[in-house]
C-alpha positions, 0 to 999 in steps of 0.5 A: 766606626764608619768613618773608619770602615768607609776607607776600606782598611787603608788608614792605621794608627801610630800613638807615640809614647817614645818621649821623655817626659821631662818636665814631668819629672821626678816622676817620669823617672820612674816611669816613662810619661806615657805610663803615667796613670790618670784616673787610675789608667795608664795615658796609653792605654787611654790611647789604645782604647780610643782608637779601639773605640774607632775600630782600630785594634791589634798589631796590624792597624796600631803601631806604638813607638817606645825609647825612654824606658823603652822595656816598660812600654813593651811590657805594657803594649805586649801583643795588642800593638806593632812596637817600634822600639828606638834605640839611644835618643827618642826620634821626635813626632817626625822621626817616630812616624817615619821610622814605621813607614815600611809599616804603615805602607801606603796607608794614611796615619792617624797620629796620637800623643800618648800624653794626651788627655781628653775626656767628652761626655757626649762621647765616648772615647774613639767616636769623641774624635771621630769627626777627624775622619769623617769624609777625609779625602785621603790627601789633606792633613787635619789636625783635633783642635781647640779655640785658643785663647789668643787666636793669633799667639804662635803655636797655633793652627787655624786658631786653635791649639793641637789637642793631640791627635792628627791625620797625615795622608801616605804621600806626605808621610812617605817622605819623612826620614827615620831621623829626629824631627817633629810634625810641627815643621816637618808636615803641618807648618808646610800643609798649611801654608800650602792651604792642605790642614784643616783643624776639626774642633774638639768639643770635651775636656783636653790637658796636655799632661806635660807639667806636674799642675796639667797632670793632677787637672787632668787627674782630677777630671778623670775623678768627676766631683768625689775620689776615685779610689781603687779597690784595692787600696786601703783608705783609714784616713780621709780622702777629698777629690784625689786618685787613690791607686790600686794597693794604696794605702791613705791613713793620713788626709789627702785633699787634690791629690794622686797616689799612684799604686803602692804608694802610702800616706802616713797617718800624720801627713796631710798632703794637698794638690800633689802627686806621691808616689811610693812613701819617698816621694813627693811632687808638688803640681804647683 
C-alpha cells in the first residue's frame, strides 16, 4: 500500500482480459478465459482484488481491456473499472495498453494478465507483489519473475519466466500505437537490451491458466488439501480434491476435478482430473 501511495497517485493499473483463450478450449467458448473460474472466483476478479489490495480500485486508477465475448466482461467489470472495449480482433499486450493511452495520461502502468494465477501464503493477494513497486524510479521497466528452470531457455528475462504482472513507465508506453503487438517485443525485449528491465522475484505459487492441465493445477491449489464446494451446490455423491461450483450438483464421484457452476455429475459417472461444464461437456486437463 505505501509503495503505491509514495508515487502520489501517478501510477494506474491496466489488467488485460481481451485474448481469446485458445488453447483453453471448448471452454473458452463459453466463456472468455479471463471469466474462467479458479477456486470458485473468476481469474479477473482475482485480478481486480490484487490490485485493490495494493490501493488500486475504481475507474479511475483501473482500466480493464475486453474484446472476445467482449459483453461478458463488461458485464462482469460493470463500474468498478474504466473498460476499453476492442472491436473485431484483441489488440495483443502492446495494442491493449496503447489503445488506453489518453487514459492512462502520463501515469506509469502497472500491466496484469488476467489469466494469471498467483497464490502466496506469506501474503495476501496485492502486497504479495508489492516489491514490484517498491522504490520504483518511475522510469525503468520490472517485470514479476520466477527462476526458470533452464535460465538461459528463450522466453526468459534475467532467468526467469514472466509470472504476470509488469511496471511500464509513461515515456515508454506514450509511444506505443493502438494496433496489434505484444510487450514482449515491443517494450521488454528493448528495455533489456538497453540494461532498463529488472525482474523482481515472485515468492508464492504461479500457473499460467493457459492449458486445460495449468487450469485444473491451479484450481487445485486454490482448493488446498480437501474440496472446496460452493455453498449452493448439491453433493449426494462423493467429492476428493475438486471445485464444486455454486448450484452444482455431484451425485456420482469426482476426484481432481472442477465443476463449474450449474454443472452436474450423473450418479453413474465418475470423472477424474477434468473440468465438466454444464451435463455435456467434458474436458480432460491431460
Amino acid at each position: 500500500m505505501g509503495a503505491v501511495a509514495s508515487l502520489d497517485g501517478e501510477l494506474c493499473a491496466v489488467v488485460l482480459a481481451a485474448g481469446e483463450g485458445t488453447r483453453l478450449r471448448p471452454l473458452t467458448q463459453r466463456l472468455p478465459k479471463a471469466l474462467c473460474p479458479v477456486g470458485n472466483v473468476s481469474l479477473l476478479d482475482r485480478a481486480l482484488a490484487r490490485l485493490a489490495g495494493l490501493g488500486l480500485a475504481g475507474p479511475q486508477q483501473v482500466a480493464v481491456n475486453a474484446c472476445y465475448l467482449g459483453d461478458q466482461v463488461v458485464e462482469q467489470v460493470g463500474t468498478r473499472a474504466h473498460l476499453s472495449v476492442e472491436q473485431g480482433t484483441p489488440l495483443g499486450t502492446a495494442g491493449g495498453v496503447g489503445n488506453l493511452r489518453d487514459w492512462i495520461a502520463g501515469r506509469g502502468v502497472l500491466v496484469g494478465n488476467a489469466d494469471a494465477y498467483l497464490a502466496d501464503p506469506a501474503s495476501p493477494p496485492g502486497p504479495d507483489i508489492a516489491a514490484l513497486l517498491h522504490d520504483w524510479d518511475g522510469e525503468s521497466v520490472r517485470l514479476l519473475g520466477q527462476p526458470a528452470p533452464d535460465p538461459t531457455a528463450p522466453g526468459t528475462f534475467d532467468g526467469h519466466l514472466f509470472t504476470g504482472f509488469s511496471l511500464l513507465p509513461w515515456r515508454l508506453v506514450r509511444e506505443l500505437p493502438p494496433t496489434f503487438g505484444d510487450l514482449v517485443r515491443a517494450v521488454w525485449r528493448p528495455a533489456e537490451a538497453a540494461g532498463q528491465l529488472t525482474v523482481v522475484p515472485y515468492p508464492g505459487t504461479f500457473y499460467d491458466t493457459g492449458t486445460p492441465a495449468d487450469y485444473l493445477t491451479a484450481n487445485l491449489h486454490a482448493a488446498g488439501d480437501d474440496s472446496l464446494v460452493d455453498p449452493t451446490a448439491t453433493v449426494t455423491g462423493h467429492c476428493h480434491h475438486s471445485v464444486i461450483g455454486a448450484g452444482a450438483t455431484v451425485r456420482g464421484t469426482v476426484t481432481r476435478c472442477v465443476l463449474w457452476p450449474g454443472a452436474t455429475v450423473h450418479a453413474d459417472e465418475h470423472l477424474h482430473d477434468v473440468i465438466r461444464v454444464g451435463d455435456d461437456l467434458t474436458v480432460p486437463a491431460s
